[in-house]
N, C-alpha and C positions, 0 to 999 in steps of 0.2 A: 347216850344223851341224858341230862340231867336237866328235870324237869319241876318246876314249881308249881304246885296246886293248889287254887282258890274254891272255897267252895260259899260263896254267899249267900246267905243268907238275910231276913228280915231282922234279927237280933244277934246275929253275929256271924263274923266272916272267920275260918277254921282254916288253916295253909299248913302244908305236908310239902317236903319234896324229897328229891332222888339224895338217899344218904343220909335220911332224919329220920328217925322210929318213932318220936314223940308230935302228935301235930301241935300246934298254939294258935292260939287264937282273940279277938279283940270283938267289944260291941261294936255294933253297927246300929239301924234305927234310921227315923226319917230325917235325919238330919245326913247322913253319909252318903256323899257325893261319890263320883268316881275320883275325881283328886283326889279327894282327901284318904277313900279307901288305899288309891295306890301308894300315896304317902305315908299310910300306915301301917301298908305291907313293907316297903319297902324299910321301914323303921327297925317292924318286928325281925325281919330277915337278912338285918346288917351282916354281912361277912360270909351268906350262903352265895353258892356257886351253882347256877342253872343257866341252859341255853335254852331255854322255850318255857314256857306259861298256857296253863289249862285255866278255865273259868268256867264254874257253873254257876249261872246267871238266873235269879228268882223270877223271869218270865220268860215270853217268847221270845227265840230264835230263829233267824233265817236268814241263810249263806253265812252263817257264823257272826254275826250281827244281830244285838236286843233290837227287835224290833219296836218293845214298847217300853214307857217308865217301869220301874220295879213297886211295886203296891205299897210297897213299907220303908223304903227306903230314900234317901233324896232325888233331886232330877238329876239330870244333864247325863244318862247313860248310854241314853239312845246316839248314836255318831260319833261317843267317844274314841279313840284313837287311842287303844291299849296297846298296842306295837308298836306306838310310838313311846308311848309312857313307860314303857318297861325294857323298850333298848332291845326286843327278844321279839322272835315269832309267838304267834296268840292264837287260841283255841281256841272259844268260845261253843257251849252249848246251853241248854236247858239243865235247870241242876237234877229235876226227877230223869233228866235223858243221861245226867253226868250218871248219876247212882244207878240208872238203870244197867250201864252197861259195865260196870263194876261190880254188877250181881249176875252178868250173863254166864250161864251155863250148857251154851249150845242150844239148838232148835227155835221152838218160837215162843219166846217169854215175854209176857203183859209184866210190866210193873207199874206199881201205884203207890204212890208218895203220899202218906197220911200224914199230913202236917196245918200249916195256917191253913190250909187250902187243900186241890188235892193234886199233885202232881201226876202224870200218867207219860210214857212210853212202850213202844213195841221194840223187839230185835228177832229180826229175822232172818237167820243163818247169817251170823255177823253184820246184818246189816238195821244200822239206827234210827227209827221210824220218830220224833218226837211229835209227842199228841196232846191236844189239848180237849178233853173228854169233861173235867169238871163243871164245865157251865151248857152241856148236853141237858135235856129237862131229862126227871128219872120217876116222880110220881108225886100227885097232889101239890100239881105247880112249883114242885121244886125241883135243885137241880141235883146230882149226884153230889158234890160237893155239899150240896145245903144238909147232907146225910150222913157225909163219912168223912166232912171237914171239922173246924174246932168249933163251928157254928151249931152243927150237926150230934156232935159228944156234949155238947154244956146242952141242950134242947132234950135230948131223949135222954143221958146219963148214959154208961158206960156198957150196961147189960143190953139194952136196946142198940146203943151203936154198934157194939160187936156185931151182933144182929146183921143188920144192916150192911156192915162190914162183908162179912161173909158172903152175902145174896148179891153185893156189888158183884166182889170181885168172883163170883161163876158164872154172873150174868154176862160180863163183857168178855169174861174168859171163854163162853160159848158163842157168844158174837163174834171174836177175834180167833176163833180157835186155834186158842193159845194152847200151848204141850204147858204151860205152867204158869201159875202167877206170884212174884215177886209183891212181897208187903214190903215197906219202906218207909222212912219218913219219920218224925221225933214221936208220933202216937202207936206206931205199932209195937210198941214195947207193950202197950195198955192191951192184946191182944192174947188170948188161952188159947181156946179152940180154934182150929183151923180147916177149913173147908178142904176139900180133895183137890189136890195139885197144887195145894200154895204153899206158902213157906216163908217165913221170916225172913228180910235184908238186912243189913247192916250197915248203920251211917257210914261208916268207916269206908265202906263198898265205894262211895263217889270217891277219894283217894286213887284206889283203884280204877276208876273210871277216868279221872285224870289223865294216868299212866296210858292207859289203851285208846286215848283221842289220839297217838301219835305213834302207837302199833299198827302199820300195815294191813294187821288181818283186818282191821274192823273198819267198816265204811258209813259214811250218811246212807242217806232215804236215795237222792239221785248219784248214787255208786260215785263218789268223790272222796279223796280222799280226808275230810276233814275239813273246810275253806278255810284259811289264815286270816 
């Protein structure tokens, strides 16, 4: 099966698929509807040959459907009709849940999406927990996100975030007892030291994640395979 991967974002949407080694990619912004994105995929992607389409989508998910508008992006996402718009079966998840599970390496791995915001998922023995952990309060009235998002980095500067960084992700990783935790997301490049049991992701990983939305082994949270 040859497979087309979206991965959207608030500044720009990145597309890979089955048989291309190079991704490409175009802005996005609050002006980028669903139309007009699939319009522009389908532009950038003249002449590629795929029978199904992943997306990871800048909010919540549920049964494979945004649940809510995307924070940075235009309206009209929620009820879109990407199965229809793309002529192909449609994936849909959370894009820290996309990149989570294109970092997974068996047992039970926390990732954390350091980016606008903060993304979060769990995987547990192949199975894809997406969580929304960022607007949890974390200390002094704010919330984890207000810490280890870009709100978070421009506020304390980069020495103190790391900081912060680190005590997040042991803390939830002792909460969730995770075997490891997965850093992620356009900030954790800004990232030296690293606490015990985490380890760097790699944007690239949601490509990967893509791919494994439609590999067998791996399941949602309620053991399904994927909802279309």
């Amino acid at each position: 099966m040859k497979i087309l991967i979206l991965d959207v974002g608030g500044t720009h949407v990145k597309i890979l698929a089955t048989g291309h080694q190079e991704k490409i990619e175009f802005p996005s912004g609050p002006k980028m509807t669903p139309v007009k994105m699939v319009a522009k995929v389908k532009e950038a992607t003249a002449g590629w040959k795929y029978d199904a389409v992943s997306i990871g989508y800048p909010g919540a998910v549920v049964h494979g459907r945004p649940l809510v508008e995307p924070l940075h992006l235009g309206s009209g996402w929620v009820g879109f009709d990407f199965k229809k718009a793309f002529d192909r079966p449609v994936k849909i998840v959370n894009d820290a849940a996309m990149q989570a599970l294109g970092s997974y390496e068996g047992g039970r791995m926390l990732f954390l999406g350091l980016g606008t915001g903060l993304g979060s998922a769990m995987i547990v023995d192949n199975v894809l927990e997406p969580m929304e952990l960022a607007h949890l309060p974390y200390k002094k009235g704010r919330t984890y996100e207000d810490y280890v998002g870009n709100v978070g980095l421009k506020r304390q500067g980069k020495k103190k975030w790391r900081h912060q960084v680190n005590k997040v992700a042991q803390q939830l990783k002792t909460a969730l007892q995770a075997d490891y935790v997965v850093l992620g997301g356009g900030n954790a490049r800004l990232l030296k030291k690293l606490s015990s049991g985490t380890r760097l992701g790699n944007n690239s990983n949601a490509f990967r994640g893509g791919y494994r939305l439609w590999d067998k082994l791996y399941v949602d949270s309620a053991h399904q395979r994927f909802v279309h």
